[in-house]
C-alpha beads as a LAMMPS data file, in Angstrom:
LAMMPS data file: protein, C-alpha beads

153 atoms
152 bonds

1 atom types
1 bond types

-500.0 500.0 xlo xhi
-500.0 500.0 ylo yhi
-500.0 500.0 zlo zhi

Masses

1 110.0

Atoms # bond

1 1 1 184.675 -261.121 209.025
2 1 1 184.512 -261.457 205.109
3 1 1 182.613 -258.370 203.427
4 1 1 180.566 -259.426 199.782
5 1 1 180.369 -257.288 197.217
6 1 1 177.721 -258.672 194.620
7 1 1 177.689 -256.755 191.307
8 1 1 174.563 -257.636 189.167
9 1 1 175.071 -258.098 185.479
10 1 1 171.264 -259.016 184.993
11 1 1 168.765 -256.757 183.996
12 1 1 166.448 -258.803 182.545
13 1 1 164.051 -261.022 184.922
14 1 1 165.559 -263.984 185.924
15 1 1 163.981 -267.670 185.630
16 1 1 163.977 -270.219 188.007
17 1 1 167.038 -271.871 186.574
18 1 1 169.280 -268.964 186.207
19 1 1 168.350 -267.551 189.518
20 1 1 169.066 -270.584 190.945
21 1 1 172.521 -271.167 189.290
22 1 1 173.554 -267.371 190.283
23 1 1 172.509 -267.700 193.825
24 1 1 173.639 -271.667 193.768
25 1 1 170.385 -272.477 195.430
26 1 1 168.524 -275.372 194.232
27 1 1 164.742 -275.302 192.675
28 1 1 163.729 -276.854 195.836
29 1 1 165.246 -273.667 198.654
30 1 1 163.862 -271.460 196.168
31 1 1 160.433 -272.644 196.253
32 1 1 161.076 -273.181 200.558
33 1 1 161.951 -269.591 200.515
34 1 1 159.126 -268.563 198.455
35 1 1 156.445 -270.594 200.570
36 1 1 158.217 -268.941 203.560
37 1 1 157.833 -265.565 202.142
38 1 1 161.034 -264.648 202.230
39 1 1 161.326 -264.263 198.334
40 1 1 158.806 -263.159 195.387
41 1 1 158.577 -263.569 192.463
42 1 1 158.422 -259.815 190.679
43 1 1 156.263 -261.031 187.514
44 1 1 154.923 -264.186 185.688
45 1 1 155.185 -265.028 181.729
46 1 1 151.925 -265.544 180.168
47 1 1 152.885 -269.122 180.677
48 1 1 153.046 -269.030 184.231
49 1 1 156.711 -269.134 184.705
50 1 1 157.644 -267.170 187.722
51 1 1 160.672 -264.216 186.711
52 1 1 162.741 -262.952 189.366
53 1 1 164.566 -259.246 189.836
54 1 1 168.595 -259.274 190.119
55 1 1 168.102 -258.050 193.337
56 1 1 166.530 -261.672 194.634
57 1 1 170.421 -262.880 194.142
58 1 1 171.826 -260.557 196.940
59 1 1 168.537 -261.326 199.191
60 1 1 169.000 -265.455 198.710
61 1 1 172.632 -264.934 199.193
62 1 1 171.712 -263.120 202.236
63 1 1 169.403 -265.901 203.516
64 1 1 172.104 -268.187 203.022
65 1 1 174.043 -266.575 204.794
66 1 1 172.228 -265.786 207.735
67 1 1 171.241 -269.851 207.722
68 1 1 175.262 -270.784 207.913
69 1 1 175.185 -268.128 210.809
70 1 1 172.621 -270.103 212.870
71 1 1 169.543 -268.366 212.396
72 1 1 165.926 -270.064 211.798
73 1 1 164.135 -269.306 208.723
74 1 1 161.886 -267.839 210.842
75 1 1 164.355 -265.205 212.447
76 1 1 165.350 -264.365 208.936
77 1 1 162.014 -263.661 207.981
78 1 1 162.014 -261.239 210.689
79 1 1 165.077 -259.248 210.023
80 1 1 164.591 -259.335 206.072
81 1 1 160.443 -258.045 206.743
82 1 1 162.249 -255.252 209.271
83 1 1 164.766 -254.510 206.298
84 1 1 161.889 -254.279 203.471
85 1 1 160.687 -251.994 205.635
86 1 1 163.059 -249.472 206.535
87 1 1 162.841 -249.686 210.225
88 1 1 164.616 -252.161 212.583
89 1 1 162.817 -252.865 216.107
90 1 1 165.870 -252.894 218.304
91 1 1 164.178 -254.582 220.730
92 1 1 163.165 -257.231 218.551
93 1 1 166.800 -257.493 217.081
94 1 1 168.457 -257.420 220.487
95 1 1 166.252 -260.409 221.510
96 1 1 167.138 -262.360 218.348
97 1 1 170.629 -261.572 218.933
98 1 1 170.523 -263.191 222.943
99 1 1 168.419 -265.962 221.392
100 1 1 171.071 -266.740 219.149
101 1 1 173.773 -266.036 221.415
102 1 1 172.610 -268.840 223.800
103 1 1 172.116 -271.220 221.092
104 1 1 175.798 -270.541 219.870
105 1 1 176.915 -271.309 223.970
106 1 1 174.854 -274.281 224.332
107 1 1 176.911 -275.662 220.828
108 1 1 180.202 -274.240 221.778
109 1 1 179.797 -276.464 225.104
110 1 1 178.444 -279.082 223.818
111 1 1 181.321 -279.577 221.061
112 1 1 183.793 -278.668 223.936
113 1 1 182.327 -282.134 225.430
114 1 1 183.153 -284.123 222.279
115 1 1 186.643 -282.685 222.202
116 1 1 187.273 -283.458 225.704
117 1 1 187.011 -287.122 224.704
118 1 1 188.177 -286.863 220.971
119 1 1 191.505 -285.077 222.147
120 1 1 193.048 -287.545 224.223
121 1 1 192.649 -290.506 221.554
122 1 1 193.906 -288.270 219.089
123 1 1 197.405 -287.380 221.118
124 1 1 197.303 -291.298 221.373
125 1 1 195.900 -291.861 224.816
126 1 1 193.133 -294.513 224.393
127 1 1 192.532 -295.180 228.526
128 1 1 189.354 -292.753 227.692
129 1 1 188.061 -295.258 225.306
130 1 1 187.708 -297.300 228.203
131 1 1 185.130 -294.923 229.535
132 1 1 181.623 -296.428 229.814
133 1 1 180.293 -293.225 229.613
134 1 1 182.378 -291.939 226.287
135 1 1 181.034 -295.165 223.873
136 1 1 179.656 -292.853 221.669
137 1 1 183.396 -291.786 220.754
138 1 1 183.655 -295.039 219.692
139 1 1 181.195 -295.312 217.777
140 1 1 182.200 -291.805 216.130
141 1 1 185.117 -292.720 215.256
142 1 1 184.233 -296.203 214.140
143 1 1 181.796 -294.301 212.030
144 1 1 183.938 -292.120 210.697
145 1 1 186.916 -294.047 209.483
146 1 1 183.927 -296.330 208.062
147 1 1 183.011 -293.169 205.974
148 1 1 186.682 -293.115 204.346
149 1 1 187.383 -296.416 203.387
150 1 1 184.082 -296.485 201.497
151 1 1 184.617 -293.248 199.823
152 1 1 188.144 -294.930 198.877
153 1 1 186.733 -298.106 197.777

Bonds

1 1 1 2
2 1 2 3
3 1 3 4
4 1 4 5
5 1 5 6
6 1 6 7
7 1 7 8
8 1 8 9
9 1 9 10
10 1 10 11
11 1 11 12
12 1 12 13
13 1 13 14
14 1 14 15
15 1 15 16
16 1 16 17
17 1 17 18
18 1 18 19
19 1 19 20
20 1 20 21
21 1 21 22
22 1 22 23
23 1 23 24
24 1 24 25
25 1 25 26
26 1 26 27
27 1 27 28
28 1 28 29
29 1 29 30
30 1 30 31
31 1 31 32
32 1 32 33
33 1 33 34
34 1 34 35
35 1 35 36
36 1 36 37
37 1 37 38
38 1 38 39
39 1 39 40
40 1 40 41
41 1 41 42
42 1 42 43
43 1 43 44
44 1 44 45
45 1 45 46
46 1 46 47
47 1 47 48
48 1 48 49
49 1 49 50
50 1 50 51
51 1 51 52
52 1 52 53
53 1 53 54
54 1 54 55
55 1 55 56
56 1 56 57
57 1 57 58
58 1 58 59
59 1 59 60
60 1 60 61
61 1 61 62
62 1 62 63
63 1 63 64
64 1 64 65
65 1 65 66
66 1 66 67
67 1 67 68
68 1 68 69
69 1 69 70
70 1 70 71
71 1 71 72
72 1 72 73
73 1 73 74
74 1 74 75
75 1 75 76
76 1 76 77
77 1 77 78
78 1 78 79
79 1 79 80
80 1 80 81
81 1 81 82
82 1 82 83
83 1 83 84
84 1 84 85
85 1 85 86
86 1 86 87
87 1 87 88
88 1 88 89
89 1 89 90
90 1 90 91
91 1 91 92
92 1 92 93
93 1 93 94
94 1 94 95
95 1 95 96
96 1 96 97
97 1 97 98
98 1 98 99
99 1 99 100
100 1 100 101
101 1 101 102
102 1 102 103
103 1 103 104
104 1 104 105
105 1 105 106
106 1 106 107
107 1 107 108
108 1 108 109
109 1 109 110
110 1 110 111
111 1 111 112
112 1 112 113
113 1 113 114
114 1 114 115
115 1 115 116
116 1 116 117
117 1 117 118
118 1 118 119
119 1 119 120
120 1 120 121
121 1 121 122
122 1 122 123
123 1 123 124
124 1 124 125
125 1 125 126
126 1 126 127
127 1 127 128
128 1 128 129
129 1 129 130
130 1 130 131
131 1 131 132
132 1 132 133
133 1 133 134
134 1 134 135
135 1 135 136
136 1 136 137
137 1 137 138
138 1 138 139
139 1 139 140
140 1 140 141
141 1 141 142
142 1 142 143
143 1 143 144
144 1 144 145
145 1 145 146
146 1 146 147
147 1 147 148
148 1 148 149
149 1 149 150
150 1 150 151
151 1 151 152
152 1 152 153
């Protein structure tokens, strides 16, 4: 497991645009994650722009993070309110954790399907493509060599 260590260099509030490059989130996440609660703005200019603390970099990186991991935005919402404040419901967090747990399971079986049927054909065995119930590798990999020769052409 990889351990971040964000320094800040901004102490100024941050606009949209520079929070968003810093965080690399686009306008539209930001906005997501702001109707979702899961960021604030700290102020407003007299203009209406919305001004974010340095600390909303760490917290979006954070979200991101927890999104690559699997988790809903509604599960982060849960563990960042419990973080804001100060006390974790291990209850709560040991029930997210089985949730997610399962959901990793059911995707670790269901890609150990695929490979059961994407392994053979690439060793060179092609028999499974025979397989009335494997078309869908097929069309996968139909799909997918597609995908290169346009990106080529």
């Amino acid at each position: 497991m990889t351990i971040l260590t964000i320094v800040n260099t901004f102490k100024s509030p941050l606009t949209t645009c520079s929070l968003c490059k810093a965080a690399n989130v686009t306008r539209g996440q930001l906005r997501l994650y702001e109707e979702e609660g899961l960021i604030t703005p700290q102020s407003r200019t007299k203009a209406g722009y919305r001004q974010y603390g340095s600390d909303t970099i760490d917290r979006l990186k954070a979200i991101m993070h927890l999104k690559e991991l699997g988790f809903t935005l509604a599960e982060i919402a849960l563990l960042l309110s419990e973080r804001d404040q100060g006390e974790l419901d291990e209850q709560a967090i040991q029930h997210l954790a089985g949730e997610l747990l399962s959901k990793i399971d059911e995707r670790i079986a269901g890609l150990q399907v695929i490979r059961s049927y994407v392994g053979p054909v690439a060793s060179g065995d092609m028999s499974v493509l025979q397989d009335e119930v494997c078309n869908f590798v097929v069309d996968f990999m139909t799909a997918v060599s597609k995908k290169k020769l346009d990106r080529r052409a």
